[in-house]
TILOMAR-882455 format. One record per atom (N, C-alpha, C): residue in one letter; x, y, z. Coordinates in pm, whole numbers, padded with zeros to 5 digits, always signed. Example, Ala and Ser with C-alpha at 12.3 -4.5 7.8 and 13.67 -1.06 7.14 Angstrom:
2
A+01319-00569+00780
A+01230-00450+00780
A+01320-00330+00780
S+01285-00225+00708
S+01367-00106+00714
S+01290+00003+00787
***
This chain:
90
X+02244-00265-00208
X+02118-00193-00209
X+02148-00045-00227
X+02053+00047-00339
X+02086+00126-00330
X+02025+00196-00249
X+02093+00383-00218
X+02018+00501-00119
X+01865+00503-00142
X+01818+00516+00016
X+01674+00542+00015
X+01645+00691-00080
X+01548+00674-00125
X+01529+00823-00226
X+01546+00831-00354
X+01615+00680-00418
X+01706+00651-00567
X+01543+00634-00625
X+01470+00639-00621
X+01319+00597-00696
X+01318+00498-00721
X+01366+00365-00653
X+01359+00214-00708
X+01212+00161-00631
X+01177+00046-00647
X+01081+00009-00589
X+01155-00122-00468
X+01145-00106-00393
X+01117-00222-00285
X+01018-00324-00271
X+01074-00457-00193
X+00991-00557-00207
X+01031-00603-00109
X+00967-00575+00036
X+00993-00652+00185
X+00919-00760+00204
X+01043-00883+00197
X+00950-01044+00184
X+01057-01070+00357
X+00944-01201+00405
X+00989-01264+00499
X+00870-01314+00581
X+00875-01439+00725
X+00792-01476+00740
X+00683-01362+00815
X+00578-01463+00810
X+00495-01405+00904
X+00534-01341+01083
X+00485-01220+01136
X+00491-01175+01269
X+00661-01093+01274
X+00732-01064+01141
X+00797-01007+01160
X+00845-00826+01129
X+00679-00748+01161
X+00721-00676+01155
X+00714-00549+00988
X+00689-00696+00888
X+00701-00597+00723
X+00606-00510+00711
X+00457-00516+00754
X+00357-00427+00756
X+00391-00278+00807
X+00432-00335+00936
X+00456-00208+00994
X+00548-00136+00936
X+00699-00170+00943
X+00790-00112+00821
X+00745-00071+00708
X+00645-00103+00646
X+00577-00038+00526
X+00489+00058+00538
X+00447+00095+00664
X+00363+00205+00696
X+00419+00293+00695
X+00527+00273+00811
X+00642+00404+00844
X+00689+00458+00734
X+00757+00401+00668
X+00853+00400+00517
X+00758+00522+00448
X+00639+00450+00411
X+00517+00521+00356
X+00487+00690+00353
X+00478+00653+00505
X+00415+00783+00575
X+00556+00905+00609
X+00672+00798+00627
X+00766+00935+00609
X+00793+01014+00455
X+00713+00959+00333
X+00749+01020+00249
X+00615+01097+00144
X+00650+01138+00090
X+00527+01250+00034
X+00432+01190-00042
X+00424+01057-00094
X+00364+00945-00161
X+00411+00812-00149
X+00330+00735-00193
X+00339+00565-00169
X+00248+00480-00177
X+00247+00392-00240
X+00119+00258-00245
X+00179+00111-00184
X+00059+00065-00112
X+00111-00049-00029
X+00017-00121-00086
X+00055-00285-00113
X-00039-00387-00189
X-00042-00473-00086
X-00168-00524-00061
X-00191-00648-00023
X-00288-00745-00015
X-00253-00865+00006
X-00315-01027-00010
X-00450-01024+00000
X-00493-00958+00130
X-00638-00940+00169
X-00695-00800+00187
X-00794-00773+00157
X-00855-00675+00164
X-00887-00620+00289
X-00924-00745+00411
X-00956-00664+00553
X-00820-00611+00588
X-00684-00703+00552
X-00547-00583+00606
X-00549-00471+00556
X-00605-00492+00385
X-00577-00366+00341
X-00666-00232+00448
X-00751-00289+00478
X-00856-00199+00558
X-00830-00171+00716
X-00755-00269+00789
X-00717-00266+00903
X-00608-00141+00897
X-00490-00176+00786
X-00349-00059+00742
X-00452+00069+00718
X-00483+00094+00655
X-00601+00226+00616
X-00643+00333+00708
X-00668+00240+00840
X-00774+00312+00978
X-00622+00372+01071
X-00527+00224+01037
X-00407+00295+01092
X-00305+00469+00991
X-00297+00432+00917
X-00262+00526+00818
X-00387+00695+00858
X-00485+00656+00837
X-00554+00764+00873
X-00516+00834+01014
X-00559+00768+01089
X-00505+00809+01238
X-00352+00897+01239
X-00265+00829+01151
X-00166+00925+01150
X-00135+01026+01027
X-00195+01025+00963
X-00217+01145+00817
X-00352+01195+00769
X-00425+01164+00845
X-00573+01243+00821
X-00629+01137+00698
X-00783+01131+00667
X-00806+01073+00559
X-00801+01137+00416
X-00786+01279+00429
X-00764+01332+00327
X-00657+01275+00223
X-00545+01215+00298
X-00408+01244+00284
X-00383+01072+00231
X-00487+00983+00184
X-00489+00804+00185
X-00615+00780+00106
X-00610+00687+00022
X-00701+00602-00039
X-00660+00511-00020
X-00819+00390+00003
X-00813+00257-00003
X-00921+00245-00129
X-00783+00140-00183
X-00856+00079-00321
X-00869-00017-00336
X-00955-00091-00387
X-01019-00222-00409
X-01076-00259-00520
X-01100-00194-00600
X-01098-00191-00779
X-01072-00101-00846
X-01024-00122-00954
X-00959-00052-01072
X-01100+00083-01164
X-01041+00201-01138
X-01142+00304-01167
X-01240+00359-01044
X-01204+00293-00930
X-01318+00359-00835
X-01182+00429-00723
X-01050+00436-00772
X-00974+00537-00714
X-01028+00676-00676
X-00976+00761-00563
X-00934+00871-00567
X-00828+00950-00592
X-00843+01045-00588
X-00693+01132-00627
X-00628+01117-00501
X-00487+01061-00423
X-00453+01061-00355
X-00319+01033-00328
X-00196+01094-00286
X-00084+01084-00257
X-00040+00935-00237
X-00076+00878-00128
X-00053+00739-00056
X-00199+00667-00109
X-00154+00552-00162
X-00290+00424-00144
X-00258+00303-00117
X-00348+00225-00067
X-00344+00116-00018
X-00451+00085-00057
X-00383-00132-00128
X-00491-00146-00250
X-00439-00331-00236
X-00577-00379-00200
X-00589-00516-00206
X-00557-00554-00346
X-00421-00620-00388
X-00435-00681-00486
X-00456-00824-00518
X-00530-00874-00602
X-00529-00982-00621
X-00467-01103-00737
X-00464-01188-00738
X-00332-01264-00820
X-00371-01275-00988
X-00522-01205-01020
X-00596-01237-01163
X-00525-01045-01171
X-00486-00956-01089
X-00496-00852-01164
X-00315-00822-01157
X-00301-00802-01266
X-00155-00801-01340
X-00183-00768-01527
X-00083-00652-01539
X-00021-00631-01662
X-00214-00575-01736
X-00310-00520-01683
X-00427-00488-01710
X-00503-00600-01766
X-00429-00729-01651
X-00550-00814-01653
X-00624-00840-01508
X-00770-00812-01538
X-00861-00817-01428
X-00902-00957-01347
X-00867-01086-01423
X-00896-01198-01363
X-01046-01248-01407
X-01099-01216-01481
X-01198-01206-01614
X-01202-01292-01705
***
């Protein structure tokens, strides 16, 4: 594995209750940008309220469709399995 900071992308897999969410917050929030994807939309929204609490809301977008972004350093964005390669699931 290479040094944290090399600009690669990460992909923390493993079971459930161990922990990857949270590691993906921290990770996140120690660095000056970052987007976190996930399965469901209420985590995406549960991670969000947490993220705010520790970086202000200024500082986070939650996204949930394509074009209703904000300008924002860090986002967190329910993806779903129809949206890939600018396909919407359409």
């Amino acid at each position: 594995m290479s040094a944290p900071g090399d600009g690669l992308v990460r992909a923390i897999l493993g079971p459930t209750n161990t922990g990857k969410t949270h590691l993906a917050i921290e990770r996140m929030c120690a660095h000056s940008s970052g987007v976190i994807g996930f399965p469901l939309r209420l985590l995406a929204r549960e991670v969000y309220d947490r993220v705010v609490q520790l970086k202000g809301a200024n500082q986070v977008a939650l996204n949930h469709r394509r074009g209703t972004d904000r300008p924002s350093r860090r986002a967190l964005r329910a993806v779903h399995g129809g949206e890939h390669a600018g396909h919407d699931g359409t």
